[in-house]
C-alpha positions as CSV (number, residue, x, y, z in Angstrom):
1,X,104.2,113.3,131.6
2,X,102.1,114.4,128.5
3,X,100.5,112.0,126.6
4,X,101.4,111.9,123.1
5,X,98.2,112.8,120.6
6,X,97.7,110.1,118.4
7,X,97.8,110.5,114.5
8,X,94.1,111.1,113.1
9,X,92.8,108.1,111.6
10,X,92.9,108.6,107.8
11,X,95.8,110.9,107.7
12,X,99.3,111.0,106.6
13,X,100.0,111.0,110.2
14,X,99.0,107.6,111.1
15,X,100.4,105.9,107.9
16,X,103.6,107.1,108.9
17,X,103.0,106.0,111.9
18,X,101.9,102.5,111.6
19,X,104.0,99.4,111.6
20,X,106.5,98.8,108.9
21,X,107.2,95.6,106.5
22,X,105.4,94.1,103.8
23,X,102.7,92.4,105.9
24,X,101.0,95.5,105.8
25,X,99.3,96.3,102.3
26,X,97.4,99.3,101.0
27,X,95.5,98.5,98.1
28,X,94.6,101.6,96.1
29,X,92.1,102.0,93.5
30,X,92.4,104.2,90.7
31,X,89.4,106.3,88.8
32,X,87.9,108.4,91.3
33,X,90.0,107.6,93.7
34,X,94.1,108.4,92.4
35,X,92.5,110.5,89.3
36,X,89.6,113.1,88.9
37,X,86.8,111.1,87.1
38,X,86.9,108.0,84.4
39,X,90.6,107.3,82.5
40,X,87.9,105.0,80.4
41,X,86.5,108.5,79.6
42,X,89.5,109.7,78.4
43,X,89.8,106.6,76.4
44,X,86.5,106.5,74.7
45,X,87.1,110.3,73.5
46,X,90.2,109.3,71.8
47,X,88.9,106.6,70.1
48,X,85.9,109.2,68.8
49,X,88.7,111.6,67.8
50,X,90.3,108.8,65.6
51,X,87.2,107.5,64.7
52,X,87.2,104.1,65.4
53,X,84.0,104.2,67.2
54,X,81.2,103.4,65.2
55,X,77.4,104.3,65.8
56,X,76.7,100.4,66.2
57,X,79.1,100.2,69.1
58,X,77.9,103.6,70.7
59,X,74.5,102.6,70.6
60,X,75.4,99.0,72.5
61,X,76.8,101.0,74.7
62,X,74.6,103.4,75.8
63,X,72.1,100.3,76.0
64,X,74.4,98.3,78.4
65,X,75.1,101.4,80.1
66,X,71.8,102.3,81.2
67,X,70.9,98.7,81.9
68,X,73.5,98.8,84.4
69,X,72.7,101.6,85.8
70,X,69.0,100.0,86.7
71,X,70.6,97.2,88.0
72,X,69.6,94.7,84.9
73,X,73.2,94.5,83.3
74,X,76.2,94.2,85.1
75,X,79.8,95.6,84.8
76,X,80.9,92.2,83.0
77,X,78.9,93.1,79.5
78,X,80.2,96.5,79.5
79,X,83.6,95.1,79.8
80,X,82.9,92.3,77.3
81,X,81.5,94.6,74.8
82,X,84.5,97.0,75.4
83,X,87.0,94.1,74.5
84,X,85.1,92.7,72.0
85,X,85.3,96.0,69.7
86,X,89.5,95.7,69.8
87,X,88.9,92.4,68.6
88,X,92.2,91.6,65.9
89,X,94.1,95.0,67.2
90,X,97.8,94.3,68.0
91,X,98.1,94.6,72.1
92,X,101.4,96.4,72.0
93,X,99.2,99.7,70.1
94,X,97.3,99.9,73.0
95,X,99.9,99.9,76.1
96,X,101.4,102.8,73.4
97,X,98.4,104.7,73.6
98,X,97.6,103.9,76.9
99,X,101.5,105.4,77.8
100,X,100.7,108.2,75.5
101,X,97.1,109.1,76.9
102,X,98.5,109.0,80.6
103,X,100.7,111.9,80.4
104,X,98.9,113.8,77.6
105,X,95.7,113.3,79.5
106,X,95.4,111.6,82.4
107,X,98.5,112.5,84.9
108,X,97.4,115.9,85.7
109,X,94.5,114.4,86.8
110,X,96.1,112.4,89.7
111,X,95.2,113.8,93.2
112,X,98.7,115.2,94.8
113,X,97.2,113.7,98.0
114,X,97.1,110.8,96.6
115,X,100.7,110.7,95.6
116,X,102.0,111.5,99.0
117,X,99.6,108.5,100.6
118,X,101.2,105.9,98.3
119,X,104.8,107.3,99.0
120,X,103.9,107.6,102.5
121,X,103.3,103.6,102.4
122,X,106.4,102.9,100.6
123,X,108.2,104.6,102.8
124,X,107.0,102.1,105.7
125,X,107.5,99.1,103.3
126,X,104.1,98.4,102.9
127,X,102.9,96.2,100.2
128,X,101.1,98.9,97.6
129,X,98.6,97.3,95.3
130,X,96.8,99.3,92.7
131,X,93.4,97.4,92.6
132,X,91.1,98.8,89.6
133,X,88.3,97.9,87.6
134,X,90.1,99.2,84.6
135,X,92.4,97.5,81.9
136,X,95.8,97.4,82.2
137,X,96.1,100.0,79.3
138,X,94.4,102.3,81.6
139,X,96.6,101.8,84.7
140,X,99.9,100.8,83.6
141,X,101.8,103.7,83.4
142,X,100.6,105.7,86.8
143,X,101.9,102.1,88.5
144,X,105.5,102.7,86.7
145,X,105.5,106.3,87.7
146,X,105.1,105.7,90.9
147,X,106.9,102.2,91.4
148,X,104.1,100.3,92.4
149,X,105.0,96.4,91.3
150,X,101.6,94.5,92.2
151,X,98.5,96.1,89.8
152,X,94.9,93.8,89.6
153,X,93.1,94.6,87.1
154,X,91.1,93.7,84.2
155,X,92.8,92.1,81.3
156,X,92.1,91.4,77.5
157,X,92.9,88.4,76.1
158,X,95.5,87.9,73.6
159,X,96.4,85.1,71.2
160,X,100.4,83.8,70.6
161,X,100.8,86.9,68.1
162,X,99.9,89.6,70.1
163,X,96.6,90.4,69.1
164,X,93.4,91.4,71.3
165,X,91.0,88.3,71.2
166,X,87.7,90.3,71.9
167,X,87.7,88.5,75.2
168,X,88.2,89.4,78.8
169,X,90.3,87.5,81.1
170,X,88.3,85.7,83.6
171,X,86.9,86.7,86.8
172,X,86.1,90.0,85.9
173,X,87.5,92.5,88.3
174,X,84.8,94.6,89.8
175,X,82.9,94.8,93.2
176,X,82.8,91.6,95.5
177,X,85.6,90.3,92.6
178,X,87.5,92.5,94.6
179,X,87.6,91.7,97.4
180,X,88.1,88.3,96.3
181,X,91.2,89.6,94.7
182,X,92.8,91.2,97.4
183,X,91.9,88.0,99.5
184,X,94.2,85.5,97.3
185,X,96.7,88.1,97.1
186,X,97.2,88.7,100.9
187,X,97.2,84.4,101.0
188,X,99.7,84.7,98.4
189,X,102.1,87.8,99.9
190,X,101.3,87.1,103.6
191,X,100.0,90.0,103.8
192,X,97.8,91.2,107.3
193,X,94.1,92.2,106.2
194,X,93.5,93.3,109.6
195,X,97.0,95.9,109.6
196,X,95.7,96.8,105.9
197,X,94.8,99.6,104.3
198,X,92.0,99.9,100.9
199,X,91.4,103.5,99.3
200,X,88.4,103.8,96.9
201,X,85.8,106.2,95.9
202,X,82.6,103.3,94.2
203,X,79.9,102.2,96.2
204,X,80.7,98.5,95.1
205,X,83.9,99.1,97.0
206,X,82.2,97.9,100.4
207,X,83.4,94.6,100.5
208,X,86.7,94.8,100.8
209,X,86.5,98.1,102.5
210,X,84.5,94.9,105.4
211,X,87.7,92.9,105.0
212,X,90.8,95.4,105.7
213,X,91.4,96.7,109.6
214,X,91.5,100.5,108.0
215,X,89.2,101.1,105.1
216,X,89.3,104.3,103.5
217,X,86.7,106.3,101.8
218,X,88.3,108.4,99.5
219,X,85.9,110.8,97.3
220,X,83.2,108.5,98.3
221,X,80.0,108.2,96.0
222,X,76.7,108.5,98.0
223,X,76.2,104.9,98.9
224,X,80.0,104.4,100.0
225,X,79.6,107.8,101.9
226,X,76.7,106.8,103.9
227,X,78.5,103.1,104.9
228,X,81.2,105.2,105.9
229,X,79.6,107.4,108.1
230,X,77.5,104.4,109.7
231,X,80.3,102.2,110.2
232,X,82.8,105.3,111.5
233,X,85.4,105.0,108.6
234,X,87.3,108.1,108.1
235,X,86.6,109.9,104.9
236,X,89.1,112.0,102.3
237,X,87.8,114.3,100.1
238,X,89.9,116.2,97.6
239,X,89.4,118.9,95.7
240,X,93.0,119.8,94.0
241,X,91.8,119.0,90.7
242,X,88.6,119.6,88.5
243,X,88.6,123.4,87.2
244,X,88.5,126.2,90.1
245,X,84.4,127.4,91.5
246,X,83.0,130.3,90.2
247,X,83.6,131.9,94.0
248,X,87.4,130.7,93.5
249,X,88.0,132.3,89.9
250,X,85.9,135.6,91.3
251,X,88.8,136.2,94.1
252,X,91.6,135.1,91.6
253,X,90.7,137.6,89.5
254,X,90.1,139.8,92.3
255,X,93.6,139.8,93.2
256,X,94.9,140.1,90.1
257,X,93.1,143.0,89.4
258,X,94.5,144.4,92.7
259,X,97.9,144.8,91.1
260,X,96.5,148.2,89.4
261,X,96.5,150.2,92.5
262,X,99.7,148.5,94.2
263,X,101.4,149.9,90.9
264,X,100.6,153.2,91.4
265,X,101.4,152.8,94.6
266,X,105.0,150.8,93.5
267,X,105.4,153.9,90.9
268,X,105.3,156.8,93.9
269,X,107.4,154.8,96.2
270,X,110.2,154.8,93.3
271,X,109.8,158.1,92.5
272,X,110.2,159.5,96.2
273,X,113.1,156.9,97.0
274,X,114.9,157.6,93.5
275,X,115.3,154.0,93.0
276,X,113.7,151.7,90.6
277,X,114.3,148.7,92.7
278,X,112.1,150.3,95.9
279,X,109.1,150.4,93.5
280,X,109.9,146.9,92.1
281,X,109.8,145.1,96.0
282,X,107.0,147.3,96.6
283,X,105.3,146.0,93.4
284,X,105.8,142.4,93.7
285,X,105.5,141.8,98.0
286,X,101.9,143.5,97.9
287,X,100.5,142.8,94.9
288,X,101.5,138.7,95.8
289,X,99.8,139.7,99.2
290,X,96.9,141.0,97.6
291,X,96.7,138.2,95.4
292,X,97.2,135.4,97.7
293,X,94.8,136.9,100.3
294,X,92.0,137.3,98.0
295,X,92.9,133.8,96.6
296,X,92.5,132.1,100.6
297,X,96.5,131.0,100.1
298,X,98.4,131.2,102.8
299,X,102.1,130.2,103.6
300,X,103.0,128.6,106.6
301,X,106.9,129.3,106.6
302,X,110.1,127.2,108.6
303,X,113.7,129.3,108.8
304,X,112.6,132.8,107.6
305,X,116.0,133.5,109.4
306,X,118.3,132.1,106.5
307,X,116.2,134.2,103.7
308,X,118.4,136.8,105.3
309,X,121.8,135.7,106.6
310,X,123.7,135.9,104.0
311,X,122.9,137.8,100.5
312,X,123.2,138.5,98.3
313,X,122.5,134.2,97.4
314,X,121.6,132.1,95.1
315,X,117.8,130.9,95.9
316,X,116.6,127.6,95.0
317,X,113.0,125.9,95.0
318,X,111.2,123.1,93.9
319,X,108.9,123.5,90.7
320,X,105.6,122.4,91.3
321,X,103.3,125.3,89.5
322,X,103.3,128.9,87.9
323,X,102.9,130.4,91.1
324,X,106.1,128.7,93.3
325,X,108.1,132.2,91.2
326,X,105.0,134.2,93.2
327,X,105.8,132.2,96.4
328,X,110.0,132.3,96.3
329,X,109.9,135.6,95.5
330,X,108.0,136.7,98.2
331,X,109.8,135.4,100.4
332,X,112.7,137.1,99.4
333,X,111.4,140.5,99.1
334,X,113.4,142.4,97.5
335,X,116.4,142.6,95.3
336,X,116.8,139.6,93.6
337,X,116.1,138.2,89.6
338,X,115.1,135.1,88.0
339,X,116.1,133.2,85.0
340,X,113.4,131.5,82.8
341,X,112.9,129.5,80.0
342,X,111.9,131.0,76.8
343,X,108.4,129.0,77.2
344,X,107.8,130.7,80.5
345,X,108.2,134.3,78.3
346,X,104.3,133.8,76.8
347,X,102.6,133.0,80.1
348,X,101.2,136.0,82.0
349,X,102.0,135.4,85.0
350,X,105.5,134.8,84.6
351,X,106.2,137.5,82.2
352,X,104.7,139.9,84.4
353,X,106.9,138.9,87.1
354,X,110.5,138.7,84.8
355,X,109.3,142.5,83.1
356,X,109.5,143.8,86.9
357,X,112.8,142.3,87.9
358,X,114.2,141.9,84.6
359,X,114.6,138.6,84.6
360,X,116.4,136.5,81.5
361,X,114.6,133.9,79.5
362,X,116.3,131.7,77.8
363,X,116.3,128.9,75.1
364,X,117.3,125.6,76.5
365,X,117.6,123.8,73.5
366,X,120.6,126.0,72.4
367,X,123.0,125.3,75.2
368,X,125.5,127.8,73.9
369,X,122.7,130.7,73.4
370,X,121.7,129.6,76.9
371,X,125.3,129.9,78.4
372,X,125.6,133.3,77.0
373,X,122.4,134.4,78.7
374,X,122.9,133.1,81.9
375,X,126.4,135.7,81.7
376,X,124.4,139.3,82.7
377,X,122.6,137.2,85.7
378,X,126.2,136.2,86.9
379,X,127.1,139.8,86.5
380,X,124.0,141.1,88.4
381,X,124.5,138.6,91.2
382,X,128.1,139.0,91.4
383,X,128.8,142.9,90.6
384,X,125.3,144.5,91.2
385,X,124.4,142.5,94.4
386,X,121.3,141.2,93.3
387,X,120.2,137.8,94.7
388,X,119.2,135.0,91.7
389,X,116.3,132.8,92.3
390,X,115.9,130.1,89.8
391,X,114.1,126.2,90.4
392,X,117.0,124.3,89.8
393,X,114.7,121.2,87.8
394,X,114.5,123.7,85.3
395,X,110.6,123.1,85.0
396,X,107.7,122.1,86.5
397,X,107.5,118.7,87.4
398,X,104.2,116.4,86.6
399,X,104.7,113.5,88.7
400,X,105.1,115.4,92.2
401,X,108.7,114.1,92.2
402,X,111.8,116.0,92.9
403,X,113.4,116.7,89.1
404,X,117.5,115.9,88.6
405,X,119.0,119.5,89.0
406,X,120.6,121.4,86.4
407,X,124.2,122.5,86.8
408,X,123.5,126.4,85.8
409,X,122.3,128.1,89.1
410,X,125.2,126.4,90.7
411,X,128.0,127.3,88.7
412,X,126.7,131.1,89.4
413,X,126.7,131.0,93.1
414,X,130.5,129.5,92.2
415,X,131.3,132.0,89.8
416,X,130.0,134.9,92.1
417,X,131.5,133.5,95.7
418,X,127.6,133.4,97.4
419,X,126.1,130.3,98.8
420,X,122.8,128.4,97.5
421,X,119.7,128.5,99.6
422,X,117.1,125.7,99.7
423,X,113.7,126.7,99.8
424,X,111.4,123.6,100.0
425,X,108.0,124.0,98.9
426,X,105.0,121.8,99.9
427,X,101.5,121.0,99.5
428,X,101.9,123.8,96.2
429,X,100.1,121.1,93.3
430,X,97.7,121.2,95.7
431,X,96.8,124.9,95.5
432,X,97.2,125.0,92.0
433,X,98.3,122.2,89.5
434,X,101.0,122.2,87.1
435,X,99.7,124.5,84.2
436,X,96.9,126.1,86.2
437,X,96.1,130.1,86.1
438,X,94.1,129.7,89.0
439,X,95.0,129.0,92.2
440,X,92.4,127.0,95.2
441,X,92.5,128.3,99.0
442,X,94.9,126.4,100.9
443,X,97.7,126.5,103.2
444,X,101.4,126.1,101.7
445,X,103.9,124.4,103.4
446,X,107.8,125.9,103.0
447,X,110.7,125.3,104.5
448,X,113.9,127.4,104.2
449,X,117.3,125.6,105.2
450,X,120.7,127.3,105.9
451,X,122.6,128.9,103.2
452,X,125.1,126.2,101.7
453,X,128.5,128.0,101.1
454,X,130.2,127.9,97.7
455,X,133.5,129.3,98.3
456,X,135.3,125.8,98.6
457,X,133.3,123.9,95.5
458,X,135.2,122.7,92.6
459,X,134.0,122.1,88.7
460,X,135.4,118.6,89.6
461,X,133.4,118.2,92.7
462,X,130.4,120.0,91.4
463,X,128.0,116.9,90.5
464,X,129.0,115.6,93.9
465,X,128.0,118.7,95.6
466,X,124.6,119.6,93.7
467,X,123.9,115.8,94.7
468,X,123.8,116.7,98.0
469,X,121.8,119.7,98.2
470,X,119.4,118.1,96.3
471,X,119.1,115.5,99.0
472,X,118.7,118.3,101.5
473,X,115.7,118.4,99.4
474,X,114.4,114.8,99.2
475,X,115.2,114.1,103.2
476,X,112.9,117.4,103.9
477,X,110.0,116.8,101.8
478,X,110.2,112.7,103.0
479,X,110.6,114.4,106.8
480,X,109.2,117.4,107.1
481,X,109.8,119.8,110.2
482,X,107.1,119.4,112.8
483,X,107.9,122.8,114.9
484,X,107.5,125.8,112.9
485,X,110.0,128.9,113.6
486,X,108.7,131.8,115.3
């Protein structure tokens, strides 16, 4: 009998795979580690742009800053001088701002990667602990977004009316503080430090990375690095975010520029077949070839076989980037539109894409200008026997979750008698993020489920039913196919 491979250490694999309950915890730091880079950084340039940083404070800084850095200073006086300058300021402002400067700023910064590791945990029922150095302005917000109750961090004093004190809460959170953090709290939750898990990037992460049974070096600085590969800890690097290499924008625009020949060659096949359309597919499956294999993207795709049992259908995907349209469509191949929103209209790549299959884009904020545009793609799917494929979140997504569907692709597959088609896309943020005209090498993982007939649904039933192909949806990406189809 075969002997079952075991899950490599460090991967999705063995978190899924390792024992369930809350004994089990997976504390998770947060700059360098969730995000690309400081969220202090972030923090400090705001307060520069609204000019509440004055020279006095920047030169302390830079003095305490490079005292630190030769070991003379520690990360208690920049922390102290940090709170001491909000000294008087109402606490309430800076949770706003710190809200605000998360999604204007700092959420496209958070790894994908790291994303699926803390839902990975959750989904065993692991304690998650988001363990940082920085404040709770900084931090807050990702912990809401992704339902993480326990946070330790750094926190500013405040007096009975809600202002900042100019002091920090004692012990400061940083290095050995740590570890001495995570020990209370596992004496507190019960938690198992020898079945736990502790992500971080800083070299002063060692000590608790000594005190968990599976420490995890995760865009490790030198010093952690070098621990790591002395003491045999697994290591994750990620590279989704940060703009693309030189190399990587080269081939991007590479492929792009490969759509001038595959249109001449899109024009001639029209010509000779007498049919706009056989130009179009030519067009759009080539030049997305070309682009994607001068890009290093590949797709790695499960049920090819219901792209093309029934059509003409309605197609559905998830909305992760401006290139999922790219990825849809080439699966699909050939005669089929789109529907956008006006928005998508001024981006290049997607108005490139809806001038060759004359796709609508539509205003969303005028629902009955919306409904009448949506009428000629009804008409092309039901008379002209073109298939529609259309996200049905309606936009991108930023947090990496699945969006609530909107009602419109639906009631078109109804109106026309076709089914809906799930095409469940993985790993995309990770190739490119959310507002990105670049895309990184990478493999993308899709999954294509059986068509979902329409002929029997109901306006009455119709939130019920979109309900459940959107769960089609959430129980694929939460258990993704292991065999892929031939």
């Amino acid at each position: 009998m075969p002997v079952a491979e075991l899950p490599v250490p460090g991967s999705l694999a063995e978190v899924r795979a390792s024992p369930r309950g809350p004994r089990v915890a997976a504390f998770i730091d947060f700059d360098g580690t969730v995000i690309l880079g400081f969220s202090a950084s972030v923090v400090t340039q705001d307060r520069m742009r609204r000019r509440e940083i004055g020279s006095m404070e920047l030169f302390r800084t830079a003095q305490v800053a490079l005292a630190t850095g030769l070991g003379r200073a520690g990360f208690s006086d920049l922390m102290r001088l940090s709170a001491f300058a909000l000294a008087g300021q109402p606490e309430a402002d800076h949770f706003a701002r710190g809200e605000q400067l998360y999604h204007s700023k700092i959420e496209d910064r958070v790894y994908p990667e790291m994303r699926a590791v803390v839902g990975a945990h959750q989904a065993q029922g692991h304690t998650v602990v988001l363990l940082s150095s920085a404040t709770r302005f900084q931090v807050d917000a990702f912990a809401r977004s992704m339902g993480i109750e326990h946070v330790i961090c750094n926190e500013l004093e405040s007096d009975d009316e809600g202002r900042l004190t100019g002091e920090v809460c004692q012990p400061v959170v940083w290095g050995t503080s740590k570890a001495t953090a995570a020990q209370a709290f596992a004496a507190e939750h019960d938690i198992d430090l020898d079945a736990s898990y502790f992500y971080a990037d800083g070299d002063e992460d060692a000590a608790l990375m000594h005190l968990v049974g599976h420490p995890r070096p995760t865009n490790p600085r030198r010093r952690l690095e070098a621990t790591a590969k002395r003491r045999g800890w697994p290591i994750s690097r990620y590279s989704s975010r940060g703009s693309v290499s030189t190399v990587g924008r080269l081939r991007n625009l590479i492929g792009i520029s490969s759509f001038g020949p595959v249109s001449v060659g899109a024009v001639a096949a029209g010509v000779l077949a007498r049919n706009k359309r056989v130009g179009v597919d030519f067009a759009l499956t080539r030049g997305v070839d070309a682009l994607f294999r001068s890009a290093g993207v590949r797709l790695d795709v499960q049920g090819r076989e219901h792209l093309w049992s029934q059509r003409p259908a309605v197609f559905l995907f998830n909305h992760r980037n401006q290139f999922d349209i790219l990825i849809a469509g080439r699966l699909i191949e050939s005669g089929f539109t789109s529907v956008g929103k006006k928005e998508a209209a001024d981006n290049p790549v997607s108005a490139a894409l809806g001038s060759l299959i004359d796709a609508v884009f539509i205003d969303r904020s005028d629902s009955v200008s919306a409904v009448e545009a949506m009428r000629p793609v009804e008409i092309a799917v039901k008379e002209k026997g073109l298939s529609l494929v259309i996200s049905p979140e309606g936009t991108r997504t930023r947090t990496g979750e699945l969006m609530p569907f909107k009602k419109g692709p639906f009631r078109i597959a109804m109106a026309a008698g076709v089914p809906v088609v799930p095409i469940v896309l993985r790993n995309a943020d990770e190739i490119a993020p959310r507002d990105a005209l670049m895309m990184r090498p990478g493999t993308i993982d899709v999954v294509v489920l059986p068509p979902v007939p329409t002929v029997d649904w109901t306006l009455e039933d119709l939130p019920e039913r979109i309900a459940e192909v959107r769960q089609q949806f959430l129980d694929t990406l939460a258990d993704w196919p292991t065999e892929a189809s031939p």
